[in-house]
C-alpha positions in Angstrom: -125.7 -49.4 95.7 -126.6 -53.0 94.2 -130.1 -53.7 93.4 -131.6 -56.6 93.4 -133.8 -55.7 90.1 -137.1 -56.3 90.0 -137.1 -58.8 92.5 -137.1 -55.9 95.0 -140.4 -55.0 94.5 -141.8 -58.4 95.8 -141.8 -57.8 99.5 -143.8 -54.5 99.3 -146.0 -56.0 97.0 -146.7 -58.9 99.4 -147.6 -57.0 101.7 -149.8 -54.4 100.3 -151.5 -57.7 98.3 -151.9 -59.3 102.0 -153.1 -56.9 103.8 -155.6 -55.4 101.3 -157.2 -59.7 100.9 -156.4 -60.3 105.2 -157.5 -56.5 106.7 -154.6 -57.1 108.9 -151.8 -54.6 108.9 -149.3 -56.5 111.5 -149.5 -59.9 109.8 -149.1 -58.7 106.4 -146.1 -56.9 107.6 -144.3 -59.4 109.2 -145.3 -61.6 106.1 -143.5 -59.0 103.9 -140.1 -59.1 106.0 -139.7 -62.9 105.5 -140.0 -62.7 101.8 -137.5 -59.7 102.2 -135.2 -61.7 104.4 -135.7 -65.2 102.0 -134.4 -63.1 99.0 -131.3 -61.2 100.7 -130.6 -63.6 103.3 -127.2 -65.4 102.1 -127.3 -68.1 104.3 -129.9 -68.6 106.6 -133.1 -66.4 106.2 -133.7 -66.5 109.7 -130.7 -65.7 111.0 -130.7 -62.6 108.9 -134.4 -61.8 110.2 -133.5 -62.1 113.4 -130.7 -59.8 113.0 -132.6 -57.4 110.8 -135.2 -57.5 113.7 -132.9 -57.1 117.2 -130.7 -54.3 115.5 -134.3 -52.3 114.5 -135.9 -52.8 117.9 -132.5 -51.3 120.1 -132.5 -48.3 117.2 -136.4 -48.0 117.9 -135.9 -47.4 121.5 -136.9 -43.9 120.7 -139.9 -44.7 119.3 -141.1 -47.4 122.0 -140.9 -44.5 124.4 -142.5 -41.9 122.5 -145.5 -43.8 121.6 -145.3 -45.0 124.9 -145.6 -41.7 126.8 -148.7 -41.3 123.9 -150.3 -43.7 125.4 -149.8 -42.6 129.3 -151.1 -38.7 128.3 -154.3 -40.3 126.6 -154.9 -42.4 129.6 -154.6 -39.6 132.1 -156.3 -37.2 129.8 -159.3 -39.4 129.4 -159.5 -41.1 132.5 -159.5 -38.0 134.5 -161.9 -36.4 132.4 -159.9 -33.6 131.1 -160.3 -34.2 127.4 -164.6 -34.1 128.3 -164.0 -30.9 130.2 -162.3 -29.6 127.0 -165.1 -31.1 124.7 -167.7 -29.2 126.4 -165.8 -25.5 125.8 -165.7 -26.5 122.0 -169.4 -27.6 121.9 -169.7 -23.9 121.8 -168.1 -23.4 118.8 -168.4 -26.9 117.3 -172.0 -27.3 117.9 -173.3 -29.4 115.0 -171.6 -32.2 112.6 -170.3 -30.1 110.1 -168.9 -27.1 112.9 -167.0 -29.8 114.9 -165.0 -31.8 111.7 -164.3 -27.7 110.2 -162.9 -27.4 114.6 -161.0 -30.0 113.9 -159.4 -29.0 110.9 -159.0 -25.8 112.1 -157.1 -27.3 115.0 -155.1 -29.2 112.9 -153.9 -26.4 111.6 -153.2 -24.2 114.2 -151.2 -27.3 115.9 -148.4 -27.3 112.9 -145.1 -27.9 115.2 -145.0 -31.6 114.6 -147.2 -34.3 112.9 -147.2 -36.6 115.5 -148.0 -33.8 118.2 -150.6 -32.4 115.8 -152.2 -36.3 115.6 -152.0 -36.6 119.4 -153.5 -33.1 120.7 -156.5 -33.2 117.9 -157.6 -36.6 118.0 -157.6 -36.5 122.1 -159.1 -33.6 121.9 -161.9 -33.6 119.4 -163.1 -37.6 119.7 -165.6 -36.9 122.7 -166.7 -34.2 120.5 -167.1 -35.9 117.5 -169.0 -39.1 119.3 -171.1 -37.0 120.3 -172.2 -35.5 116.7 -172.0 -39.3 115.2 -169.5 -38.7 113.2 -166.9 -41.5 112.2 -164.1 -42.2 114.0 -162.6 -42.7 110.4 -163.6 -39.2 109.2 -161.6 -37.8 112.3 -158.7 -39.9 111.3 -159.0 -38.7 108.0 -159.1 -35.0 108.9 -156.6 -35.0 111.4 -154.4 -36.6 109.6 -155.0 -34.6 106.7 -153.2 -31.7 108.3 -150.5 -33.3 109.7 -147.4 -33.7 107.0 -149.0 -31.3 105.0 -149.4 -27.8 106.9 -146.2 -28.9 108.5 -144.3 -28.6 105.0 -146.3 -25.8 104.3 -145.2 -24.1 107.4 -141.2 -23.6 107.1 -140.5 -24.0 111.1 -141.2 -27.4 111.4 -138.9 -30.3 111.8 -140.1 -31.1 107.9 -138.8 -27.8 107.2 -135.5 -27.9 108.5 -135.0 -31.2 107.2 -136.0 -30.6 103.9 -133.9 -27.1 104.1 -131.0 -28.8 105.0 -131.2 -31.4 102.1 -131.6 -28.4 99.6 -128.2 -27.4 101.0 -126.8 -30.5 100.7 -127.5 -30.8 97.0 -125.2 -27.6 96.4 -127.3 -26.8 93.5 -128.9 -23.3 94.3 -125.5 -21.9 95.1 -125.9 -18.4 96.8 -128.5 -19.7 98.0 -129.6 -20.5 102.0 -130.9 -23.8 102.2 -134.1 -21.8 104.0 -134.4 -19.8 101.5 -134.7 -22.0 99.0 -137.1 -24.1 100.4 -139.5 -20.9 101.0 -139.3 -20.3 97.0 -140.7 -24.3 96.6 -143.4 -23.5 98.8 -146.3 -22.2 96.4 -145.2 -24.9 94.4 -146.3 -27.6 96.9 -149.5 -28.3 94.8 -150.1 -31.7 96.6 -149.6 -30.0 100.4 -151.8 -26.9 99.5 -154.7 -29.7 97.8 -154.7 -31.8 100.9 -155.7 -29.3 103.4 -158.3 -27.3 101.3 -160.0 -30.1 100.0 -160.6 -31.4 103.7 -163.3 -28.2 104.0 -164.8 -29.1 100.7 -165.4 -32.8 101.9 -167.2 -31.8 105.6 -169.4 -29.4 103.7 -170.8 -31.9 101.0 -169.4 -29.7 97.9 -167.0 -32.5 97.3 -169.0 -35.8 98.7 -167.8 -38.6 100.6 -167.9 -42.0 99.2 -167.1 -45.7 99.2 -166.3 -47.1 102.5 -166.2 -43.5 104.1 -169.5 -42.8 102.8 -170.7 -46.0 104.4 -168.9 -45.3 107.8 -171.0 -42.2 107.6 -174.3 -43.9 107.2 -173.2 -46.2 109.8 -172.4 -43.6 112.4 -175.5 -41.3 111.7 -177.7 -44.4 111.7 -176.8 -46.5 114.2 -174.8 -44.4 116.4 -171.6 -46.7 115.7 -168.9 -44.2 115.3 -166.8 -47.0 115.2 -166.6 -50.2 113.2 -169.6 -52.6 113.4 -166.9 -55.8 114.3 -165.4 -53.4 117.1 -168.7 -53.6 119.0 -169.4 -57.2 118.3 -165.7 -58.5 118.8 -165.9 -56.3 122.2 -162.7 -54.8 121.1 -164.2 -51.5 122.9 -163.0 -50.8 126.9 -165.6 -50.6 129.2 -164.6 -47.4 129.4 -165.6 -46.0 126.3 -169.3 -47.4 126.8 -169.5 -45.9 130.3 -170.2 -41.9 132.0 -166.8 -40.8 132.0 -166.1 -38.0 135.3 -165.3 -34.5 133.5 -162.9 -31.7 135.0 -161.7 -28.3 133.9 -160.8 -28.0 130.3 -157.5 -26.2 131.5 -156.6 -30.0 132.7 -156.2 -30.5 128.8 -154.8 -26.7 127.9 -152.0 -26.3 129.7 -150.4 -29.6 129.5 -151.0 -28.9 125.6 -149.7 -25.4 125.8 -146.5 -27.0 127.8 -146.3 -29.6 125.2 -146.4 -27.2 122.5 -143.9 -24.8 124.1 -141.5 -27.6 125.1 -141.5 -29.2 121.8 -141.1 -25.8 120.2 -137.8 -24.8 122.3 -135.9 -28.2 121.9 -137.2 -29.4 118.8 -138.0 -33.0 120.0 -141.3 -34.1 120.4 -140.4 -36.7 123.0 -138.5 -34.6 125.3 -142.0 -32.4 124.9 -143.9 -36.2 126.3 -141.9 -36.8 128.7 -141.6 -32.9 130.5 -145.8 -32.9 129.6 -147.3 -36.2 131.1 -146.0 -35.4 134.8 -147.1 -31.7 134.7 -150.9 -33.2 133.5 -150.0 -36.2 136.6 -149.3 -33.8 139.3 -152.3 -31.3 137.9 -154.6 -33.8 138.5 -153.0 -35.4 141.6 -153.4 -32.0 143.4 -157.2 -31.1 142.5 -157.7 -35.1 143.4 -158.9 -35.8 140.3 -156.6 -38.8 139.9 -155.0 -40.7 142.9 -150.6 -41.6 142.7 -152.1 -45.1 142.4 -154.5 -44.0 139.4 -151.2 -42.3 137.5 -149.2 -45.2 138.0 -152.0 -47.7 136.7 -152.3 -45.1 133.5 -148.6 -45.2 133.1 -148.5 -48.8 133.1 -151.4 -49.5 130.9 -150.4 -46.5 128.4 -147.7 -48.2 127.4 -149.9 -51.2 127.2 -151.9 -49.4 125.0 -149.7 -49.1 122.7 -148.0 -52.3 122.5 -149.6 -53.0 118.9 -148.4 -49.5 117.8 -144.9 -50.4 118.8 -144.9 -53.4 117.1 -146.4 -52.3 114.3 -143.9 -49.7 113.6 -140.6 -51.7 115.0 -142.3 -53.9 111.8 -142.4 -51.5 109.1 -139.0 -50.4 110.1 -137.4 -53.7 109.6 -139.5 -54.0 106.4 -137.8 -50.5 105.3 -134.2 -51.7 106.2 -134.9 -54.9 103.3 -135.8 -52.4 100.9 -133.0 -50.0 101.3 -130.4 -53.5 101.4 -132.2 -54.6 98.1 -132.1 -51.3 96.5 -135.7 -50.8 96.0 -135.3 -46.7 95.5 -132.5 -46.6 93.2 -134.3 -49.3 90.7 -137.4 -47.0 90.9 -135.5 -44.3 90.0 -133.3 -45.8 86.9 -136.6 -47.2 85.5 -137.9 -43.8 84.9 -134.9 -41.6 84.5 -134.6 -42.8 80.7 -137.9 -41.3 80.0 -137.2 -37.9 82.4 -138.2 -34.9 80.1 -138.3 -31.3 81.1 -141.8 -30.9 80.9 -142.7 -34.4 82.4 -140.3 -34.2 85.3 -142.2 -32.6 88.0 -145.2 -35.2 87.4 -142.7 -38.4 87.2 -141.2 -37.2 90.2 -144.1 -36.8 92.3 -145.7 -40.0 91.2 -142.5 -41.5 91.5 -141.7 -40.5 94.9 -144.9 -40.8 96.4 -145.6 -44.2 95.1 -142.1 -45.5 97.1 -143.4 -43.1 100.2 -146.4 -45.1 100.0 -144.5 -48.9 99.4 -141.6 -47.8 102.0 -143.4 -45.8 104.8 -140.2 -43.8 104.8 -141.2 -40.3 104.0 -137.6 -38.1 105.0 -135.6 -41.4 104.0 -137.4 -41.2 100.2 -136.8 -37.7 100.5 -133.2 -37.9 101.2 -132.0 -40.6 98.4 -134.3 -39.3 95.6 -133.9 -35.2 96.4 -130.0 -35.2 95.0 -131.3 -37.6 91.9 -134.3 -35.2 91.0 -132.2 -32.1 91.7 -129.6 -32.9 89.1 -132.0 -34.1 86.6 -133.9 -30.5 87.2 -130.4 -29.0 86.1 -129.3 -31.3 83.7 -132.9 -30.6 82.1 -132.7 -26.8 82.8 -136.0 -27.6 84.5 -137.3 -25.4 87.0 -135.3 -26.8 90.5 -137.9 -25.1 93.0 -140.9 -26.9 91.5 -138.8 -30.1 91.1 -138.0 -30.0 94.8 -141.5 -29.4 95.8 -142.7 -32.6 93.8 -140.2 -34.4 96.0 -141.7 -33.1 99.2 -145.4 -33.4 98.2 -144.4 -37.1 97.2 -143.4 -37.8 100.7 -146.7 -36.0 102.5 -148.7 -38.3 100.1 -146.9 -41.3 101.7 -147.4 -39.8 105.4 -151.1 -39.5 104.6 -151.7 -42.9 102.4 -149.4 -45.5 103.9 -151.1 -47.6 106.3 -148.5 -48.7 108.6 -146.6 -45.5 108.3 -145.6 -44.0 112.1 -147.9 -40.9 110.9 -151.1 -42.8 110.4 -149.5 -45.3 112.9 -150.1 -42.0 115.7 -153.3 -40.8 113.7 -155.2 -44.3 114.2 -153.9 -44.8 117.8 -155.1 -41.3 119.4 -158.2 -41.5 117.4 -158.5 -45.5 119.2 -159.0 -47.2 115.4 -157.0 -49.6 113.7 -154.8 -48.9 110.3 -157.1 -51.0 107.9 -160.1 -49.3 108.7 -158.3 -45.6 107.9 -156.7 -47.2 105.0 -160.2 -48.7 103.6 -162.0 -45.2 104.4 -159.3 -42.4 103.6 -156.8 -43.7 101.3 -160.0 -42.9 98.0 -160.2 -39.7 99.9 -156.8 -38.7 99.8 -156.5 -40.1 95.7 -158.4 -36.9 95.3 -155.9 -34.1 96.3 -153.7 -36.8 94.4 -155.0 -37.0 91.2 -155.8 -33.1 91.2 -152.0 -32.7 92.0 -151.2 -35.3 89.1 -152.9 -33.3 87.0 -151.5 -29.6 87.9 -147.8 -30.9 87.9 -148.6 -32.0 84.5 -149.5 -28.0 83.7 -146.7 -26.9 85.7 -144.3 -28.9 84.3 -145.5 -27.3 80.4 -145.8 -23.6 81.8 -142.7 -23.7 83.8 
């Protein structure tokens, strides 16, 4: 592939520049496509926009309607109560601060199928809840998020599983070898994966403590009662609904169309065949105890959607954004820059700081994964390097991107079932998240020497 040099890095770094001076995720995105389409554009930059843009939106069809059927399930979930009625059976467990964010991450983990499902079920399920203690609707995001990409690597019956499995294969270079099985030997060396999820724990329980902007959202929260941004309450970006007595019904309202979503998703391997089979078994739940009305579920499928018009946009966005960078090369320059100075012992730190870093720049976490596998797989065997712990960086790099890019689709899901925007997770988690980072740095430095 041509590379336009170092002139491919400009884009991302508009928009990460713009968006960290603005707060504003959408504009800074948009921004970042022009200055894409200005530098590869060979005639007009419009034109090539607009073509960029049109060809993204009908290939994001699938998208449009999964977040769209996200929104219509949150709307009947809360509107009917059902996500109150299962807030008050975990008050039983989760009945203090600290009990409900360990629930939630607890929930996270038991919810491993699929990132996006795991975002959805545990922030509808545990926001009531966590109102209710004061804690920030930022810490949620950061906690459910936290065991999203990362227990679902960890866990090899995922979607992130099978696709990384199947890449292994691909690569032909463990021959012998089921793609599977490989992957299960890269497992315990997912340093980054395993550091997520278990510092999460050490966070809630103060033996690692908050800080920064989290630390602040804290104090905010336990202080004022704000679990969400000061500006949200003074911009009256909140629904009347979130200020006022919401009616509660039976916590099975939100179990079984969970437990149907789970199952469904589990036996065809598509989270929005899962949506679209769950939201009219939790319609025509509520229809029959007459908790809802067939006018109620039509208003909640039409203002779901609504809901999540910004969502849609905002990922149709960094899509298009992620199309420039793959026609300007952006990966493969990465990757030449530091192959010259690839070493046995420094590979498996190089590669996960590599790959993360375009994870994070991209927001394509199994596109990453798929050009730069082959590339660090062949530099593993070239090196005589070990190839499990080579592949593991790989994968780790990517969950770091899932977890710290701000207009990814994962924290794009995270921020919208939670009901906060990307810039506030990004100003509160991302310095939470450079901690399992750095730690990992550090290991895969060790690992690369012992192994």
């Amino acid at each position: 592939m041509d590379t336009y040099g170092i002139i491919s890095l400009i884009p991302v770094a508009v928009v990460i520049v713009t968006a960290i001076l603005s707060k504003r995720a959408m504009e800074s995105l948009v921004l970042g496509t022009f200055v894409a389409a200005i530098i590869f554009a060979k005639g007009s930059w419009w034109g090539t926009w607009l073509e960029y843009s049109y060809n993204q939106i009908g290939n994001s069809a699938y998208y449009i309607l999964l977040f769209g059927m996200f929104g219509v399930l949150i709307r009947l979930l809360d509107e009917s109560g059902s996500a109150m009625g299962f807030a008050d059976i975990a008050t039983k467990y989760a009945n203090s601060p600290k009990k409900t964010q360990l629930f939630a991450w607890v929930l996270g983990i038991v919810i491993f199928v699929d990132d996006y499902l795991n975002a959805l079920a545990v922030g509808i399920a545990m926001r009531d809840l966590a109102d209710k203690w004061k804690i920030p609707r930022e810490k949620l995001a950061y906690i459910v998020n936290s065991t999203g990409a990362a227990v679902c690597v960890l866990i090899p019956v995922t979607a992130w599983a099978i696709f990384y499995a199947g890449q292994i294969e691909e690569t032909k270079a463990l021959e012998g070898m089921s793609g599977l099985s490989a992957y299960l030997h890269t497992i315990p060396f997912m340093l980054y994966a395993w550091l997520a999820v278990l510092v999460v724990p050490l966070f809630v329980l103060g033996i690692i403590p908050t800080f920064g902007a989290m630390k602040k959202a804290e104090k905010r929260a336990q202080e004022t009662g704000r679990v969400f941004p000061d500006h949200y309450y003074e911009e009256g970006a909140l629904e009347e609904s979130t200020k006022e007595e919401l009616p509660k019904s039976s916590a099975l309202n939100f179990i079984i169309p969970m437990l149907v979503c789970i199952a469904v998703c589990i036996y065809t391997k598509d989270v929005l065949t899962a949506m679209v089979i769950t939201t009219p078994v939790a319609a025509i739940m509520l229809m029959i105890q007459k908790k809802l009305t067939i006018g109620g579920c039509c208003d909640a499928l039409i203002n779901g959607f609504k809901d999540m018009l910004y969502i849609m946009m905002l990922v149709i966005a960094a899509f298009v954004l992620q199309d420039f960078n793959d026609a300007l090369g952006l990966t493969p320059y990465v990757i030449g820059l530091v192959e010259p100075i690839m070493s046995p012992a420094l590979l498996p730190v190089l590669s996960f700081v590599v790959v993360a870093a375009l994870a994070f720049c991209t927001g394509s976490f199994w596109g990453v994964g798929a050009i730069t596998l082959p590339i660090i797989v062949s530099l593993a065997a070239s090196l005589d390097a070990n190839i499990y712990l080579a592949i593991a960086t790989v994968i780790c790099g990517s969950v770091f991107g899932s977890h710290a890019c701000f207009y990814s689709d994962a924290v794009t899901v995270t921020c919208a079932s939670i009901g906060i925007k990307n810039m506030e997770y990004a100003k509160t988690a991302v310095p939470l998240i450079l901690v399992p980072a750095g730690l990992s740095i550090i290991g895969f430095i060790i690992m690369g020497f012992v192994f």
